[in-house]
C-alpha positions as CSV (number, residue, x, y, z in Angstrom):
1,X,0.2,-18.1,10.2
2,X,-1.3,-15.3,8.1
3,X,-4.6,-14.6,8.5
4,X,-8.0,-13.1,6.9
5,X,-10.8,-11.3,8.7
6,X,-12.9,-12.7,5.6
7,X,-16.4,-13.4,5.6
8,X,-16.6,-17.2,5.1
9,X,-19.7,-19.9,3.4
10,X,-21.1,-22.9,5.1
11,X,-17.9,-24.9,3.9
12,X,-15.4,-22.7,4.9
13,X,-14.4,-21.1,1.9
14,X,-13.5,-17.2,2.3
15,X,-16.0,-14.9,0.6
16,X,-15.5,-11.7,-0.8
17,X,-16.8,-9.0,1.1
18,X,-18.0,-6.8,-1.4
19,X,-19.6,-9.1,-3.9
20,X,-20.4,-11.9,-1.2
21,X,-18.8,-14.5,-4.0
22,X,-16.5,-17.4,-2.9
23,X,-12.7,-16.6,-3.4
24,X,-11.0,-19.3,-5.8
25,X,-7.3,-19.9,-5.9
26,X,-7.1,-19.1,-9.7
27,X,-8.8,-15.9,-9.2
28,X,-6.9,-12.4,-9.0
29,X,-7.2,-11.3,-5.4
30,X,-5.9,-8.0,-3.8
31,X,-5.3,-7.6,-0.2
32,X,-6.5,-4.6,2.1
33,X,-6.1,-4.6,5.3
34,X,-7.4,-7.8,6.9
35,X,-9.4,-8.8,3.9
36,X,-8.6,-10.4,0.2
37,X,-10.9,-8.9,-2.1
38,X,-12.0,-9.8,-5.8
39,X,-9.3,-7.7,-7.6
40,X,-12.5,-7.0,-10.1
41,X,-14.6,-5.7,-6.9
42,X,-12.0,-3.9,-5.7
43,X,-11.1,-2.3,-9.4
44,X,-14.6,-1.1,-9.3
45,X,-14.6,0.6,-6.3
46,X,-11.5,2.7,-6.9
47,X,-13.1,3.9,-9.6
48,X,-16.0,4.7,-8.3
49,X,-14.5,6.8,-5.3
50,X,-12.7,8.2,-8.0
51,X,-15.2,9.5,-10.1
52,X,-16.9,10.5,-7.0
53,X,-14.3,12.8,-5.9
54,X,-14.1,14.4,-9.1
């Protein structure tokens, strides 16, 4: 079985680790490493690293 080093709430449900929001099924999700992140949390931190290394 496949799984995620994801933070989790009281019920269970896996949490994003960057925004600390629960992770719904009909919600884009990108996987790095261990973890499923927000795809829009994840977006935003590529570009800030981005623009940081600029």
């Amino acid at each position: 079985m496949d799984t995620l080093e994801n933070p989790r709430d009281k019920d269970g449900r896996l949490l994003c680790p960057i925004c600390d929001e629960p992770i719904r099924g009909t919600q884009a999700v990108i996987r790095v490493g261990e973890q499923a992140l927000h795809f829009k949390c994840h977006d935003h931190l590529e570009k800030e690293s981005t623009s940081e290394s600029l």
